[in-house]
Structure formats: structure tokens, C-alpha cells
C-alpha positions as CSV (number, residue, x, y, z in Angstrom):
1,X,10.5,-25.6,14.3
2,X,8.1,-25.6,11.1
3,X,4.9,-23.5,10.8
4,X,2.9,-27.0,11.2
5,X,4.0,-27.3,14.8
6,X,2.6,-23.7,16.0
7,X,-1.0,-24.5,15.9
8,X,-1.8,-22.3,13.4
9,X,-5.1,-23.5,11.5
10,X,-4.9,-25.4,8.7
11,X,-5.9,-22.9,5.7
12,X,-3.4,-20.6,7.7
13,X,-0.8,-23.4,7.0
14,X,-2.0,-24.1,3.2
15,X,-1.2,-20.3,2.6
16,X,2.6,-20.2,4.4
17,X,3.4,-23.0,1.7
18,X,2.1,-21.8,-1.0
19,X,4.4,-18.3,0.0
20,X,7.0,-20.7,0.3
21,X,7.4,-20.3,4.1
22,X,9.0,-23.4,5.6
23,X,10.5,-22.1,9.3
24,X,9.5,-19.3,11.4
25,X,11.6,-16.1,12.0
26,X,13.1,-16.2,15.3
27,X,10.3,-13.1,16.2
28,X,7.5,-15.0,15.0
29,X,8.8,-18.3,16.7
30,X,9.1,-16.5,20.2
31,X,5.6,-14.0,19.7
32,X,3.5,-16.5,17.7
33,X,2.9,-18.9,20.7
34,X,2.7,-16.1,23.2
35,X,-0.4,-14.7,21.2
36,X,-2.3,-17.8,20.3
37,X,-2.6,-18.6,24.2
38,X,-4.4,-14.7,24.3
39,X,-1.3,-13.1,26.5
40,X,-0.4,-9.3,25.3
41,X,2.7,-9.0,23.7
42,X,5.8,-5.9,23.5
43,X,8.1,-7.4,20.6
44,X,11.3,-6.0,19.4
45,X,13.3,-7.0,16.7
46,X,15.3,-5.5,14.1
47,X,13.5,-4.3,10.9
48,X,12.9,-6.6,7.6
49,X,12.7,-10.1,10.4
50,X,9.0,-10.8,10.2
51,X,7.2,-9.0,12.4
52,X,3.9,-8.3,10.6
53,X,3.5,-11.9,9.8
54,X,4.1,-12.4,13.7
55,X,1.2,-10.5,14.9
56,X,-1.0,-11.5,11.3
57,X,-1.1,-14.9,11.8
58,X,-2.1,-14.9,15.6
59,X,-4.8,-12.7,14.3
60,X,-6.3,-14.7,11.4
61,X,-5.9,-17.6,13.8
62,X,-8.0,-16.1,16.7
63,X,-11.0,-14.7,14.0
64,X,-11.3,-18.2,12.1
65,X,-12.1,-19.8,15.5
66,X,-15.2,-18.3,15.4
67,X,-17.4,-15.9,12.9
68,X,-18.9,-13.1,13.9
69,X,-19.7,-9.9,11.8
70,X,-18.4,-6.4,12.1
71,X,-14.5,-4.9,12.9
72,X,-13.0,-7.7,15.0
73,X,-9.1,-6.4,14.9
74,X,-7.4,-3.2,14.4
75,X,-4.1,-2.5,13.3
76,X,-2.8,1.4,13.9
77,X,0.1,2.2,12.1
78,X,2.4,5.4,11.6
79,X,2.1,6.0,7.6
80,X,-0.1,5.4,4.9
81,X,3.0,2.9,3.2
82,X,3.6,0.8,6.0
83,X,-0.7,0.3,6.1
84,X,-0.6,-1.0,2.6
85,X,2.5,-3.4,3.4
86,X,0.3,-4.9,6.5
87,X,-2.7,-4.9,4.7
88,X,-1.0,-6.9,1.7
89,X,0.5,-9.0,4.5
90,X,-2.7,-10.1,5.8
91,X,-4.0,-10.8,2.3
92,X,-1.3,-13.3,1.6
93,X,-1.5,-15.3,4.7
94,X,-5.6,-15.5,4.6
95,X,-5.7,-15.9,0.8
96,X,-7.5,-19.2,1.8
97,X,-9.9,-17.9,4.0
98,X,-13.4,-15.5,3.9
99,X,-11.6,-12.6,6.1
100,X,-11.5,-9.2,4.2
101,X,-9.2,-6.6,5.3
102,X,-10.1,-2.9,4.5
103,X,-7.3,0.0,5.0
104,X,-8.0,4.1,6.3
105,X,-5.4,6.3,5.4
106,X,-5.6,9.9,4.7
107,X,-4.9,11.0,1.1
108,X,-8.2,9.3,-0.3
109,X,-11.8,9.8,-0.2
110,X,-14.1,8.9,3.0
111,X,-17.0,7.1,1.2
112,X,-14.8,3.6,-0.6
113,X,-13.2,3.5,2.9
114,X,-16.9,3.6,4.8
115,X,-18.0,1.2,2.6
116,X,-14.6,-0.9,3.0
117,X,-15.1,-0.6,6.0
118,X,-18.2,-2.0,6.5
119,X,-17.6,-5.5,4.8
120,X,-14.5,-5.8,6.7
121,X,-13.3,-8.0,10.1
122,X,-9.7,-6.4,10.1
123,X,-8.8,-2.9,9.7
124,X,-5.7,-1.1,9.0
125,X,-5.3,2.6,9.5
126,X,-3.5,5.4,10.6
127,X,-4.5,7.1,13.9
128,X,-5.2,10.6,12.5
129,X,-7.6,9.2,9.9
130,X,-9.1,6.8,11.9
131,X,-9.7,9.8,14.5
132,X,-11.8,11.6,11.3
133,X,-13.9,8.1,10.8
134,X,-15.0,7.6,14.3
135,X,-15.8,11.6,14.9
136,X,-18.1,11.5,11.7
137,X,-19.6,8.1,12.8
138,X,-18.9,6.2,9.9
139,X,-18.5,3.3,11.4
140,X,-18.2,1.7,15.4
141,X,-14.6,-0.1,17.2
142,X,-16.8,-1.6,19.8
143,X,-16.5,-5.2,18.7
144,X,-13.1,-5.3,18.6
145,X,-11.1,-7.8,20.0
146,X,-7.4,-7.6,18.4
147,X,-5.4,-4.3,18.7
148,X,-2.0,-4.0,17.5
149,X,0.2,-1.0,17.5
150,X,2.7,-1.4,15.1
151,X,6.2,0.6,15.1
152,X,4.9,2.3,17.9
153,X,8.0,4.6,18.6
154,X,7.6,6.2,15.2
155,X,3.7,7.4,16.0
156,X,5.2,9.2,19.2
157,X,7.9,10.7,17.1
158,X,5.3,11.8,14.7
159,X,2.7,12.9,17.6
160,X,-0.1,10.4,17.4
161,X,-0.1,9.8,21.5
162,X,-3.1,11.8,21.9
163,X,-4.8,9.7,19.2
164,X,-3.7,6.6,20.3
165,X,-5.6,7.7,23.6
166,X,-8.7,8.9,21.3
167,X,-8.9,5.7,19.6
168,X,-8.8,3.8,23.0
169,X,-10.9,5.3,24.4
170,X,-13.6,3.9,21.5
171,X,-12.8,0.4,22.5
172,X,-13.2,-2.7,24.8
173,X,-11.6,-3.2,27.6
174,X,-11.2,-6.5,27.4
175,X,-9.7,-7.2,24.3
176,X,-5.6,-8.3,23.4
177,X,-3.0,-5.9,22.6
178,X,0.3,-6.3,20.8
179,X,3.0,-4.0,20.4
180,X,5.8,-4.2,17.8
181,X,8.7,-2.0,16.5
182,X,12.1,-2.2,15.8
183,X,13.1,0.0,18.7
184,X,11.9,0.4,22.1
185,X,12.5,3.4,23.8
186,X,11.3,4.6,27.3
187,X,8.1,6.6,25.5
188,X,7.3,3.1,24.2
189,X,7.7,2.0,27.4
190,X,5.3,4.7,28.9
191,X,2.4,3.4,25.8
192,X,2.8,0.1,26.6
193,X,1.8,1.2,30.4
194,X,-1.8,2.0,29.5
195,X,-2.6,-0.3,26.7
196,X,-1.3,-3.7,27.6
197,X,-2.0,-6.1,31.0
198,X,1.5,-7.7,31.9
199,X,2.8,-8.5,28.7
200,X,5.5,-10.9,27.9
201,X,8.0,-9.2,26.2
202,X,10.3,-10.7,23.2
203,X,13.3,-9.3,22.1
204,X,15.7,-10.8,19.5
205,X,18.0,-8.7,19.4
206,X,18.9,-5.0,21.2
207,X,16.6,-2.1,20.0
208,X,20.1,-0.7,19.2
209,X,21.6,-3.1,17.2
210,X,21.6,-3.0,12.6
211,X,21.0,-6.3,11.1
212,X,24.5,-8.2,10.4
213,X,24.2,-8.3,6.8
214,X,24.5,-4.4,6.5
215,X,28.2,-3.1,5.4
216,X,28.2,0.3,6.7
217,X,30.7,2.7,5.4
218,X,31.0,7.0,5.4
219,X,32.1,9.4,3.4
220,X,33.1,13.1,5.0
221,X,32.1,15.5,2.4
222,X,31.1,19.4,2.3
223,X,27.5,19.7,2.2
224,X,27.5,21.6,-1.2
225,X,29.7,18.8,-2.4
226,X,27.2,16.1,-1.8
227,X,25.5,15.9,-4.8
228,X,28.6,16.0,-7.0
229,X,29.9,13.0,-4.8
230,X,26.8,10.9,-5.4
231,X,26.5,11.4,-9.3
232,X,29.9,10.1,-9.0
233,X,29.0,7.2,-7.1
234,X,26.0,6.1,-8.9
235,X,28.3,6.3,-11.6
236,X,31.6,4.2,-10.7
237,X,29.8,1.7,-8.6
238,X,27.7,-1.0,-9.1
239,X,24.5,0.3,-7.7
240,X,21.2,-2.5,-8.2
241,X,18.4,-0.1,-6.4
242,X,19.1,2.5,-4.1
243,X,16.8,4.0,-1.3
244,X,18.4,7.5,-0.7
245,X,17.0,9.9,2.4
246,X,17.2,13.6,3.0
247,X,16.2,15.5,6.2
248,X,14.0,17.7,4.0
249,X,11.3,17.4,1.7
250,X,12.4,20.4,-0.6
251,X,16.0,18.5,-0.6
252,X,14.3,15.7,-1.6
253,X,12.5,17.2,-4.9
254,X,16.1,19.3,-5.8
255,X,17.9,16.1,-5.6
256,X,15.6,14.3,-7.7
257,X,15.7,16.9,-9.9
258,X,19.0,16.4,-10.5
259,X,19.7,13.0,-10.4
260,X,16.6,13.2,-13.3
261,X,18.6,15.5,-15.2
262,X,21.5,13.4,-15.3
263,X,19.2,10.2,-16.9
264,X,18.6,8.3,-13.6
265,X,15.4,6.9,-13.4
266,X,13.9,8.1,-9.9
267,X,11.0,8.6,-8.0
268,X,10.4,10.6,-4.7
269,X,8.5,10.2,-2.0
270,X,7.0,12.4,0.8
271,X,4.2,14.0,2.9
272,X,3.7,16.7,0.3
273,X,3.4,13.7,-2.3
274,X,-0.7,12.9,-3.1
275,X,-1.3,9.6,-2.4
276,X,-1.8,8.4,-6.2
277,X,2.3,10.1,-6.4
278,X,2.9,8.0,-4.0
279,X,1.6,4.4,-4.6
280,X,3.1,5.5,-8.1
281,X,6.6,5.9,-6.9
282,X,6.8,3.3,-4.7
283,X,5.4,0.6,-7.4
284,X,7.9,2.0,-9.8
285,X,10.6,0.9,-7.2
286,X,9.2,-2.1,-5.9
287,X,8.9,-3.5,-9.4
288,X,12.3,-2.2,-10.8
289,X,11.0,0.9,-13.6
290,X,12.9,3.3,-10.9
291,X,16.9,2.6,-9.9
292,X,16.7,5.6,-7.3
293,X,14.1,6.7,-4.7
294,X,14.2,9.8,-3.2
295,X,12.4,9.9,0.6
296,X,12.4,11.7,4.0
297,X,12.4,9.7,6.8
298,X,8.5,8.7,5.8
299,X,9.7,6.1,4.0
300,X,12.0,4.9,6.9
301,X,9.1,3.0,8.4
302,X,7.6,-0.3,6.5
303,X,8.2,-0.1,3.3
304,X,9.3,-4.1,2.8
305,X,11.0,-3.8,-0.6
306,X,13.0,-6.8,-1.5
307,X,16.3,-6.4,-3.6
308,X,17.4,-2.9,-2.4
309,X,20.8,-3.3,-3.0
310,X,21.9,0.4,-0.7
311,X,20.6,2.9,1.5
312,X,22.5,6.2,1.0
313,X,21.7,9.0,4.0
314,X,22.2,12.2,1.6
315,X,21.7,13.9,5.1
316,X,22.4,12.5,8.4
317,X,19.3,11.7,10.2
318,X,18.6,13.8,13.7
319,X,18.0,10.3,15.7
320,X,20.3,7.6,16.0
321,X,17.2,5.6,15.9
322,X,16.3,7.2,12.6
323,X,19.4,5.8,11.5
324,X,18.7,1.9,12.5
325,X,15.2,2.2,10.7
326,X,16.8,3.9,7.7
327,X,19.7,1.4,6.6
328,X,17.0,-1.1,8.1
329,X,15.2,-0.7,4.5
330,X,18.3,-2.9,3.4
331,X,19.2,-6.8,3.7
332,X,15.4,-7.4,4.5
333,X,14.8,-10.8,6.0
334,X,18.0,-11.5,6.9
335,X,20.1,-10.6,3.4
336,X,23.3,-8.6,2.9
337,X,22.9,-4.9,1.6
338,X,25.6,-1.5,1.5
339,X,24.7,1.4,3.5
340,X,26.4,4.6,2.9
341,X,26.1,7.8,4.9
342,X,27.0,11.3,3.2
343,X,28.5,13.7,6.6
344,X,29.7,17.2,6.4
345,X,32.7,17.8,8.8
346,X,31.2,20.3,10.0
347,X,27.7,20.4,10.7
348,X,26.9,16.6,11.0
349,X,29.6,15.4,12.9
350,X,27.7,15.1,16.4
351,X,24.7,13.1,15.1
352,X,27.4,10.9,14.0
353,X,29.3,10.5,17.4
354,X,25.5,9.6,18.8
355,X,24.6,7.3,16.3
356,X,27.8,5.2,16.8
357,X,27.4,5.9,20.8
358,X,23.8,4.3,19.9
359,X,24.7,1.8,17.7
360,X,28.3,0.7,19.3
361,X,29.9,0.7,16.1
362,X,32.6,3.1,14.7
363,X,32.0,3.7,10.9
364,X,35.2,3.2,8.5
365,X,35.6,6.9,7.0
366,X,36.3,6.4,2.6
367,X,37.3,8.5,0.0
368,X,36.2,8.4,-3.9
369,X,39.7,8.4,-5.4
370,X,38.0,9.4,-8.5
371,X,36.3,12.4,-7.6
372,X,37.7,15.8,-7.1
373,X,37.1,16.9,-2.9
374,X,38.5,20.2,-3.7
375,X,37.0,21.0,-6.9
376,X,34.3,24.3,-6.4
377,X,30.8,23.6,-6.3
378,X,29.3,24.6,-9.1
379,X,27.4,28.3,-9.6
380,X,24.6,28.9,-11.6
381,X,27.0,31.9,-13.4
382,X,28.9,28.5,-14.8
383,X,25.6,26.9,-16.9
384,X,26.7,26.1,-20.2
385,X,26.3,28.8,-22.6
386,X,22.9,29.0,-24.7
387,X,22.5,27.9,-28.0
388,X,20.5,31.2,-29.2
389,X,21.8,33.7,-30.0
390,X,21.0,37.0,-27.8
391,X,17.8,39.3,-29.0
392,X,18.3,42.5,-28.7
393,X,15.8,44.3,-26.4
394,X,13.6,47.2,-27.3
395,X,12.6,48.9,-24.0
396,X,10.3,51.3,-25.7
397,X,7.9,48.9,-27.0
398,X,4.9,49.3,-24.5
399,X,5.1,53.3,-24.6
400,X,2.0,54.7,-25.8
401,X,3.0,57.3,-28.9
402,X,2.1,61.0,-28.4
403,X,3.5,64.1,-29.0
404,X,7.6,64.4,-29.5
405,X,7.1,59.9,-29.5
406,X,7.0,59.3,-33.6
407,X,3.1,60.2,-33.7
408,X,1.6,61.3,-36.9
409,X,1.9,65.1,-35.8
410,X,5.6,65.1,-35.7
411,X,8.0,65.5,-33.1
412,X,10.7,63.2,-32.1
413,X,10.0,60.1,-34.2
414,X,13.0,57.4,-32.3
415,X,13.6,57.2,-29.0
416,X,12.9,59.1,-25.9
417,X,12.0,63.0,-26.9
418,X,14.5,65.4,-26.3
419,X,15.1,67.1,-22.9
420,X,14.4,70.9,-22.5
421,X,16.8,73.1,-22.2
422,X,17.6,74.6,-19.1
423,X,18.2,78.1,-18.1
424,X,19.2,81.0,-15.1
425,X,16.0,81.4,-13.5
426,X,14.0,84.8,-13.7
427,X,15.4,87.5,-11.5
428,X,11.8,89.1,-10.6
429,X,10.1,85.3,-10.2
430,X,13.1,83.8,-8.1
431,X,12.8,86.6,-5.7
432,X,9.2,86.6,-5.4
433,X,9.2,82.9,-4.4
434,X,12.6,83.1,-2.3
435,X,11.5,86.9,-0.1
436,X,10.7,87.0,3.1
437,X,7.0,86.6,3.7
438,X,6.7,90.8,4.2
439,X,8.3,91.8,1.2
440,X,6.6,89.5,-1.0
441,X,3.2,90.5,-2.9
442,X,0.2,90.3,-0.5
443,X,-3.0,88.8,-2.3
444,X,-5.4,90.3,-3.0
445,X,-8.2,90.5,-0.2
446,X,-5.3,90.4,2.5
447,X,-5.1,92.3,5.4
């Protein structure tokens, strides 16, 4: 079925062929309907198969019916990068309409996103932000009549149900609500009890399941080893772009570091990262100036690059869940992509019996028959020798001269001055301080 025959308005259309978008994705062909006749929606399909554009259109449809000023949809999202993916989304399908979208994320200043804000019908933001907004009074949610509550799973794994409830609470009642994420576990199932009205739900495929055009292979390797294994790889195989996650954000700056050092062009991205470090990395990537990007599992959710070739998990994620939005960064829209998971023996070998418990898969185990698995990791006491030679230190350069330290009135003139020399103690003195309190001389005025 062609975009023409889902009732979408006309300028709605114009702008799905000037993207070159001829048929629906299966998620946008079972939600799109659904939405347009006003019902609430719970979607879940796997990540990269369209489901911003399957909430965006409904939306633009339903505000190009008929004008009326002030914030008319929201859109919450998890992090600041998945809010600039939906709020480019929204600018390519309404390119041919007067609908401005305006985005609140944290990382930037409050007044451009007031004043953003106020010219704006749709708004993108993240819950926390959001919360700051409406607390300050910098602008009102009382007109809205879209809410959609994208990858809602990952804002309860990062904490945002009590904002979800805050930001509720500054809305209509009447109003329709869509949910979307790529997983749906029973906490979604618990958000979905108190912000939609019997919604028809859309699932096309299992909230378990990877997309089929993901090979997925593992490699057992000591944790110390891991880095040695993946300079190896980037080195002996044909690598395009790779997305590459740690559990950590200080991993994530020490392997960039390396990888950096060894004349890989990479970027890294986390919470600690300013916003303009951000945007900068992930434009880097997106537009090819960076081969390797180096992210916690921040960067798991919504970032829609096209062309990553391989997602490598440097650590094991905690959550099988984790795992399916991870690799889901891969064979976006339906494409073929490598992901490749780094697992110590014997540390990370139960998150990887409940990721292929979650997934239903077993992963083929590999070896690098190039690399050496029993060499030593290296120590810092192995660095290559320097190419200066050593100066000699002078430990007595601070030490103020004085007598016996090489002053003008003589003395010792080099070095530390001489030691005095010892001798017995007086007889007469050692037994005055060493006698018995009554034998010793009383002072005078004692009695």
C-alpha cells in the first residue's frame, strides 16, 4: 500500500516523495491508520523500521486540519540525540507546510528555547528539562492535544517516571497519546496504564527479537586483552563505520584515547560530553570525518545514522534489552550490518546466557587467528624508551645558603655540611638528668 492511500494530506504526500518514500514500513502501515481515526496507540517494533515517521505524520496530519496557535503536540523523549533525530524528522515530512517544531533539552541555555518555544505548535523535549520550563513558567502545555512518549522503556530505565507524572499532570485530559519503543516490557506496560484509554496495540515483530539483517558473532577475550583484540580488528578487517559501546564513561574516554593514538579518527560520546561535544561528534560520524564512535549506552537510543557498517559491545551491556537497542544502531531500515560482542570468560559470561535466553539465539564463539590470546597485556614499565637523554638531578637546588652551605662566610661550600662528631656523654651531666628525683639538684626556692 502507497503513502497516497493513507489519507495523509496532500503537502504531507508532496514531502514523502520528494524523500523518496514510495511504501510504508510495516509499523507505519499498521499505526498510521490507527492514529488518523484519533484511537491511542502502544507500538512496538524493532529499531531503525520507522517509527518516528509513524507517529510524525499522524501528527502533522491532525494540526494541518485546523490552525490554532500555541503548543499543540508534545513529544517526550529519553536523550537530548534521539530529540534532534525527531525533531529533524518532523522537519522533513512538513517541509511543505507552516508548522515549526522547537526542541528543550538540557545542555543549552533557557532563553533561545523560551523563545522557540513560543513560535512553535510541536515540541520535542526531554522530561527533566521540560520539568525546569514548566516550574519557571516559561511557557503553558494546556493546549495540547498530541502526546507521544517515545522509547518509553529507556526513560524508566533512566528514572523519568516521576516526570512523566509531573508533565501530565500539566496537561488535558482529553487529548491522544501514543506510545512507541522498540521493547515493551511490563514497566511499559504499567505507563501505558495511566496515560492511554484502550489503546490498540501494534506489534511487528517480538520486543525480543534483532532485525534479520544483523550477523551477530562473539569473541571470548580477557578483559585486559580487549583493547589489544580490537586494534587488531580494526586493523585486519574491513571496517566502513563502527559504533563501539562501553559500560562506562571513563572506559569510554581511555578507549578513545587509544584508538586516537593509534591514527583512528574517533569521536566519543556521553553524559559528561557538553552538548556542543556532542552535536560535534555525532556530525563527525553521521557525515563520515570520524570511522569510530566511542558511546555508553546514551547513544543506544535514536541515534538514526545510516551506513554503520558494525556495532562492537567493548563491554557487555547489563540488559539483554540493552543489547537489542545497541546492535539495533546497525542495518537501520531494514539493511544488513556486523555486530560483534567483546566477553570476558569470566566476568561477562551470565549477561551473555540472559541475553541469548532474551533474544533465543546462541551466538557463534570466533577467534582472531592473527592475534596473540596469550600474549601479556601490556605494562606501563614496557613504554618505549625516551628519546632524551636522562638529566641529572640536583636535589639541593631550593636550599637557602647559610652557614657551613657555600655562603660567603665560609664553611662547607658543596653539599650537605658535615655531621658533628659524636662523643661519650659527660659523667656529671648524664647523672644529673638520669638520678632519682632525691638525689638530683633541688632548685633553687624548693622546699
Amino acid at each position: 500500500m502507497p503513502f497516497s492511500q493513507l489519507g495523509l494530506h496532500p503537502d504531507l504526500i508532496r514531502a514523502l516523495k520528494a524523500l523518496d518514500f514510495e511504501k510504508p514500513m510495516p509499523i507505519q502501515e499498521a499505526a498510521i491508520p490507527l492514529a488518523l481515526e484519533g484511537r491511542d496507540v502502544m507500538g512496538c517494533a524493532q529499531t531503525g523500521s520507522g517509527k518516528t515517521a509513524a507517529f510524525a505524520l499522524p501528527i502533522l496530519h491532525h494540526l494541518l486540519k485546523e490552525e490554532k496557535p500555541g503548543i499543540r503536540a508534545l513529544v517526550l523523549v529519553p536523550t537530548r540525540e534521539l530529540a534532534a533525530q525527531v525533531e529533524k524528522s518532523f522537519h522533513e515530512c512538513g517541509r511543505f507546510t507552516h508548522l515549526k517544531t522547537a526542541v528543550v533539552i538540557g545542555g543549552v541555555g533557557f532563553s533561545p528555547q523560551v523563545h522557540a518555544a513560543a513560535r512553535c505548535q510541536i515540541l520535542v523535549a526531554t522530561p527533566g528539562r521540560l520539568l525546569d520550563h514548566l516550574r519557571q513558567g516559561s511557557f503553558r502545555l494546556d493546549k495540547v492535544e498530541q502526546l507521544v512518549l517515545d522509547e518509553a522503556d529507556r526513560m524508566l530505565d533512566m528514572g523519568f517516571l516521576p516526570d512523566i507524572r509531573s508533565v501530565l499532570s500539566h496537561l488535558p485530559r482529553e487529548r491522544q497519546t501514543q506510545l512507541f519503543s522498540a521493547t515493551l516490557a511490563p514497566e511499559v506496560e504499567r505507563i501505558a496504564a495511566f496515560t492511554l484509554r484502550n489503546p490498540r496495540r501494534v506489534e511487528i515483530a517480538k520486543p525480543t527479537t534483532v532485525a534479520e539483517g544483523i550477523s551477530q558473532i562473539l569473541y571470548p577475550i580477557e578483559q585486559s586483552r580487549k583493547s589489544a583484540l580490537l586494534a587488531a580488528l580494526l586493523k585486519t578487517t574491513e571496517i566502513k563505520s563502527a559504533l563501539i559501546f562501553t559500560r562506562t564513561k571513563h572506559g569510554a574516554d581511555k578507549l578513545a584515547k587509544r584508538l586516537a593514538g593509534e591514527g583512528h579518527s574517533v569521536g566519543v560520546l556521553h553524559g559528561n560530553r557538553s552538548q556542543h561535544q556532542r552535536t560535534t561528534a555525532m556530525e563527525g560520524f553521521r557525515q563520515g570525518k570520524l570511522r569510530l564512535l566511542v558511546a555508553t549506552d546514551i547513544a543506544a537510543r535514536g541515534i538514526d545514522v545510516r551506513g554503520i557498517s558494525h556495532v562492537i559491545n567493548f563491554d557487555v551491556p547489563r540488559a539483554p534489552e540493552d543489547y537489542v537497542h545497541r546492535v539495533g544502531r546497525t542495518a537501520r531500515a531494514y539493511g544488513v550490518g556486523d555486530a560483534i560482542t567483546f566477553m570476558d570468560p569470566h566476568l561477562e559470561s551470565g549477561e551473555i546466557r540472559d541475553i541469548e535466553r532474551f533474544t533465543g539465539l546462541v551466538f557463534p564463539r570466533a577467534v582472531l587467528p592473527t592475534f596473540a590470546y596469550d600474549a601479556p597485556p601490556p605494562r606501563p614499565a614496557d613504554r618505549a624508551p625516551s628519546s632524551h637523554p636522562p638529566q641529572q638531578r640536583d636535589f639541593n637546588r631550593h636550599r637557602r645558603p647559610g652557614p657551613g652551605r657555600g655562603d660567603r662566610r665560609g664553611g662547607h661550600t658543596q653539599g650537605n655540611p658535615p655531621k658533628k662528631e659524636k662523643r661519650a656523654p659527660d659523667a656529671v651531666s648524664y647523672y644529673q638528668k638520669h638520678a632519682p628525683f632525691s638525689q638530683q639538684q633541688k632548685p633553687r626556692g624548693y622546699f
